[in-house]
C-alpha positions in Angstrom: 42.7 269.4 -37.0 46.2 268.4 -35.5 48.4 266.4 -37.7 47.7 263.0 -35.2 44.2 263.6 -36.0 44.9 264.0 -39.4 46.6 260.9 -39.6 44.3 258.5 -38.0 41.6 260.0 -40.1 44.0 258.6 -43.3 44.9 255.5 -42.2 40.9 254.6 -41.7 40.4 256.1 -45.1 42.6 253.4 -46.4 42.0 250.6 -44.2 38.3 251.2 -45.4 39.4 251.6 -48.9 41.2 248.2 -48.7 38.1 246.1 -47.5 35.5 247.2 -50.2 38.1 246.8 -52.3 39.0 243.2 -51.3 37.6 240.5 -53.0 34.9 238.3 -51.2 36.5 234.9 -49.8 36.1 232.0 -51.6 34.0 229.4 -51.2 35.5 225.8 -49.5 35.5 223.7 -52.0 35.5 219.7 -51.4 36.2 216.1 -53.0 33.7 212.9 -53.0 32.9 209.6 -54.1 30.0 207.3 -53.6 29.9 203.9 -54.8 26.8 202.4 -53.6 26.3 204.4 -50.7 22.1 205.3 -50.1 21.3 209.1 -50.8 20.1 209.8 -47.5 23.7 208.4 -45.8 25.2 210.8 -48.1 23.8 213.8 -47.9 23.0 213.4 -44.2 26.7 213.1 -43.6 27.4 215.9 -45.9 24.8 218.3 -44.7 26.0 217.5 -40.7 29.5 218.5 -41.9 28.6 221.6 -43.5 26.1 223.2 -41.0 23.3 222.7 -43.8 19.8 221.5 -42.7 18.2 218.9 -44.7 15.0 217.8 -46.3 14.4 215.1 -48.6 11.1 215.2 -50.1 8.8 212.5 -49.5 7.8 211.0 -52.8 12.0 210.2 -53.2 13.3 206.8 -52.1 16.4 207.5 -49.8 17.5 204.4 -49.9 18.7 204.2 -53.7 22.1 204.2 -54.0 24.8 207.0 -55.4 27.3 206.4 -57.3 29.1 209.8 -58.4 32.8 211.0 -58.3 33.1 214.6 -57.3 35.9 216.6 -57.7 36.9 220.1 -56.5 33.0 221.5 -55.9 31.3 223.7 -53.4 29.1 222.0 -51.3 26.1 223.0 -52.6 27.5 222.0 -55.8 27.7 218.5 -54.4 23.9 218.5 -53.3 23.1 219.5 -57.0 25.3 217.0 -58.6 24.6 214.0 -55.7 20.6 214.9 -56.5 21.0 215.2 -60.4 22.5 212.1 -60.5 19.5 210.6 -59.7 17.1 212.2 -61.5 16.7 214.8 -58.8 17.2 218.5 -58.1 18.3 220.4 -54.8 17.8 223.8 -54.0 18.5 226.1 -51.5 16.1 227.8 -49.3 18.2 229.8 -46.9 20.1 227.0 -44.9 18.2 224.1 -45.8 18.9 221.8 -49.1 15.5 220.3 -50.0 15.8 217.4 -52.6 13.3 216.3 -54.2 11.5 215.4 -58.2 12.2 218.6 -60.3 8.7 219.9 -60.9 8.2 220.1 -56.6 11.3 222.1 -55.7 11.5 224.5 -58.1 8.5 226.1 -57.0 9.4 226.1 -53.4 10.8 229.6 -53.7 8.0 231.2 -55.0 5.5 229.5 -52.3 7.2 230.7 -50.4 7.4 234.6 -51.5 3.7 234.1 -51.7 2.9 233.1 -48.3 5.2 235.9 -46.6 3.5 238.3 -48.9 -0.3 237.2 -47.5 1.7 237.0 -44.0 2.3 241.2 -44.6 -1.0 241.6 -44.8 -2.0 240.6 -41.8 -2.9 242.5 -38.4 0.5 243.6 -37.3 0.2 241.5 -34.0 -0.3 237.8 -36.0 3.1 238.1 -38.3 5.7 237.6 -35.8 5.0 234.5 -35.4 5.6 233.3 -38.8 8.8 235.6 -39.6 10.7 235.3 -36.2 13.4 232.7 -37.0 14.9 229.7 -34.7 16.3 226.2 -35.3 13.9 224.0 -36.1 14.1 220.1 -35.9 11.4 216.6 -35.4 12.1 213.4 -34.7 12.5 210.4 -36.8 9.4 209.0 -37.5 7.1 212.2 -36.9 3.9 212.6 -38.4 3.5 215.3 -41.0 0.2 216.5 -39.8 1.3 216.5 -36.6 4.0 218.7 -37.6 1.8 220.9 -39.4 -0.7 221.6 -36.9 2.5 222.4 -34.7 3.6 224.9 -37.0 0.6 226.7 -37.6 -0.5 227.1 -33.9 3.2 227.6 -32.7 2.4 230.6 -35.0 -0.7 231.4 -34.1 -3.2 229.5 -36.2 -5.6 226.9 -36.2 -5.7 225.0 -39.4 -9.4 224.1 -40.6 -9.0 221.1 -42.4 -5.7 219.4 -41.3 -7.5 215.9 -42.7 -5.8 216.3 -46.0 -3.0 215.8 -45.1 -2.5 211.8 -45.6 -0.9 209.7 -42.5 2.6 209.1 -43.4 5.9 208.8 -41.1 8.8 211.0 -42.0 12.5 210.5 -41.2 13.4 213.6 -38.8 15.0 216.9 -40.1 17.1 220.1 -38.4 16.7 223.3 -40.5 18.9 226.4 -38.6 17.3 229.6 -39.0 14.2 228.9 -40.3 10.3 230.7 -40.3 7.2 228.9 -40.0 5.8 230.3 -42.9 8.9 228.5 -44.7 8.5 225.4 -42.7 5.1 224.8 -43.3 5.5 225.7 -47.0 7.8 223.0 -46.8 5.6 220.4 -45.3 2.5 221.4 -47.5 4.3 221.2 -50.5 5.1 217.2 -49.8 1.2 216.8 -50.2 1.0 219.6 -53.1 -0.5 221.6 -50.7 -0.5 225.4 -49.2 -2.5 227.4 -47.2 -5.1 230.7 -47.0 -5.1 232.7 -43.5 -8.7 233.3 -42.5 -10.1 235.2 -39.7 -7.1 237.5 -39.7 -5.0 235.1 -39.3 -6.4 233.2 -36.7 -6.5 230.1 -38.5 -6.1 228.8 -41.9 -7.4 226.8 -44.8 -5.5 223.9 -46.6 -5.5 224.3 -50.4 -3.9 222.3 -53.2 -1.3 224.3 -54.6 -3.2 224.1 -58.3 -2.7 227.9 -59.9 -1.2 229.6 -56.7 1.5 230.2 -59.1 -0.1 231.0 -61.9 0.5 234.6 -62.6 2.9 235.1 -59.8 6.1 236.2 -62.6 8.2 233.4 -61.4 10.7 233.0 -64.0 11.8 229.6 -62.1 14.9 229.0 -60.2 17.4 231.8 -59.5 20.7 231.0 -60.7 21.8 233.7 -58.2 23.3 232.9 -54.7 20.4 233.3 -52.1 17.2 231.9 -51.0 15.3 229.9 -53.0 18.1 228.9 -55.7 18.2 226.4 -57.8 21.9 224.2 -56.8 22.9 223.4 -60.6 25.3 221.1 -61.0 28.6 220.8 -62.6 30.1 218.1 -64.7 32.6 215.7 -62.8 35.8 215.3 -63.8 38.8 213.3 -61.9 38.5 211.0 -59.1 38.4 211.8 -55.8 38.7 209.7 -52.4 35.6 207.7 -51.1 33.7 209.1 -48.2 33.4 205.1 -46.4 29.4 204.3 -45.0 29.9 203.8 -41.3 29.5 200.7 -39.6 26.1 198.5 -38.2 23.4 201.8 -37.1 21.8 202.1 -34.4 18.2 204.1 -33.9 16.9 206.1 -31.5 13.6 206.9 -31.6 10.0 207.3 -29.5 7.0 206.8 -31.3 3.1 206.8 -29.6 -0.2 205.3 -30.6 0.9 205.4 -34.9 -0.9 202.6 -36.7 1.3 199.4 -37.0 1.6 198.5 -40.3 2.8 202.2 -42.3 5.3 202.0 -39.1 6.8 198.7 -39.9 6.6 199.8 -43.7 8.9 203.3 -42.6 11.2 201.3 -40.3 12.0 199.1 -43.1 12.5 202.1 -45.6 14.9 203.6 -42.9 16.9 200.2 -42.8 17.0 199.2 -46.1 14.9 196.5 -45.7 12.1 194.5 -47.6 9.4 194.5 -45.1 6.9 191.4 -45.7 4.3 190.8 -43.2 2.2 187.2 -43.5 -1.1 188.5 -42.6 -2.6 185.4 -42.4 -0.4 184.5 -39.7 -1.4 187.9 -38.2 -4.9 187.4 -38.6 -5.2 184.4 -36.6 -3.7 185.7 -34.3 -6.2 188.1 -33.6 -3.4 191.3 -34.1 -4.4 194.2 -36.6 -2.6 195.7 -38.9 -3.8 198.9 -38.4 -4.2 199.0 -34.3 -1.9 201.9 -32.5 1.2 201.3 -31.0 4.0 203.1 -29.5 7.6 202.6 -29.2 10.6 204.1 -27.3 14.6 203.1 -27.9 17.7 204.3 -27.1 20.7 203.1 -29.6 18.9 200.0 -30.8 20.6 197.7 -33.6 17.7 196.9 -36.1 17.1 193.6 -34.8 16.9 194.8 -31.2 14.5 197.6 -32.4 11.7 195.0 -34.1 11.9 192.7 -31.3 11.0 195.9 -28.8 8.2 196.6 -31.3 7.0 192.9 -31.9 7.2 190.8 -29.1 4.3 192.8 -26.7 2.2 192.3 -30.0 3.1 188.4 -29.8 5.0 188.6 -33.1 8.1 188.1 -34.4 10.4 188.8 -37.1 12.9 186.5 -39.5 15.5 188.1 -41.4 17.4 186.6 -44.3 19.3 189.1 -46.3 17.6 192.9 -46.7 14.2 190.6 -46.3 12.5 191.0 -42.9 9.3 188.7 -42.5 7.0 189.9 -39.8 4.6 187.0 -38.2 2.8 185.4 -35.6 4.5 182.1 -34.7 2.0 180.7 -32.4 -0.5 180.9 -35.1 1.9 179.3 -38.0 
């Protein structure tokens, strides 16, 4: 070996020596402050910012408001703290933050363990479907068994009893580098529900989650960095700059044949607003609560978006305050 060789063989030595040695870089770390500001604003913002996807589980209202100072935390130490201060917890599941009661996210990790272990013993041709990872994202006001059935055959599976899942209308979500079998754990575990392959994975059966984790040596939450951990909280201290709500929102959305009523009752939720509907009113007018409509709008103030929905159906809407009163004034 010439002494050139010799030499660049050194200087690798020790630039390799040098970068195990180094420590890892740290974490960002950011200030904020709520006053009043509702959860879903928040963390949306926040999540958008930091290149997190976002889920916030069903049975949580995401309209109540936060008020929290934060000072000098990661971000996923903001997630935990913005959920714990409302009773809430957060945890990671790769890129997503899921927030939602206590009791339903801490099992999420372990779901989901169990459902790539049952996806491992399937025929090697049926797992790539549920293991490849992509973005995944659904529009506002999607239905969740909709979105189920979409997952499972995306995947390869045909889901035997999709009727337990109840109708509801979600708020739309983007999750970066996610699996089905982690998306529709997800889902599922919004009804308390997971799933059994059958016919080697050919379709599957809906179960309630009940003692699928009974015996399964979870020891709960991780307080590791990685999937499936817990994001614990630390104690505020300080006070930090506000993060301002933007102005008046506008919605953009398309919606077809969803029953009237649970829509009216989610657009309301969206907005903030007490949704009252004088069915009387509605009843002599010959409209049904529950009949199917559908809806399409681009950048539509709140007002603008009820009167699309409303007027074809020969109703109309009063507002006073964060009270909207849908009727049918021709039948007053």
């Amino acid at each position: 070996m010439n002494w050139r060789r010799l030499l660049l063989v050194c200087l690798l030595s020790a630039l390799a020596t040098s970068l195990l040695a180094a420590p890892p870089a740290a974490e960002p770390t950011l200030e904020a402050r709520w006053s009043g500001v509702p959860l879903r604003a928040a963390v949306s913002d926040l999540a958008e910012r930091y290149g997190r996807g976002l889920i916030i589980d069903r049975r949580v209202d995401p309209g109540q408001p936060l008020d929290v100072a934060l000072p000098s935390l990661t971000v996923d130490e903001v997630f935990a703290r913005a959920a714990g201060s409302r009773g809430l917890q957060a945890v990671k599941l790769g890129t997503l933050v899921y927030i939602g009661p206590p009791a339903k996210t801490e099992r999420l990790s372990t779901l989901v363990a169990q459902r790539k272990a049952d996806v491992q013993k399937l025929p090697l041709v049926a797992r790539k479907g549920w293991l490849t990872t992509s973005r995944w994202s659904y529009s506002d006001l999607t239905l969740p068994r909709a979105l189920a059935d979409a997952i499972a055959e995306g995947a390869g599976a045909t889901p035997r009893n999709p009727e337990l899942i109840p109708h509801d209308l979600w708020a739309g979500a983007t999750w970066p580098g996610s699996s089905a079998v982690e998306r529709l754990t997800v889902t599922l575990n919004q009804f308390d529900l997971t799933w059994a392959f059958e016919d080697e994975g050919r379709s599957l059966r809906l179960i309630p989650i009940g003692d699928q984790l009974a015996g399964s040596g979870s020891t709960g939450p991780s307080s590791k960095s990685g999937s499936g951990i817990a994001l614990t909280p630390k104690a505020p201290t300080g006070k930090p700059p506000a993060i301002a709500p933007g102005g008046e929102e506008r919605f953009t959305l398309a919606v077809e044949q969803v029953p009237l009523e649970p829509l009216l009752m989610t657009l309301g939720k969206r907005m903030e607003l007490t949704v009252e509907i004088d069915r009387a009113s509605c009843t002599a007018a010959g409209v049904k609560l529950d009949q199917l409509v559908s809806l399409s709008v681009k950048r539509a103030t709140a007002d603008e978006l009820f009167r699309e929905l409303l007027v074809p159906l020969k109703l109309a809407a009063q507002r006073e305050g964060k009270t909207i009163t849908i009727h049918a004034p021709a039948a007053r």
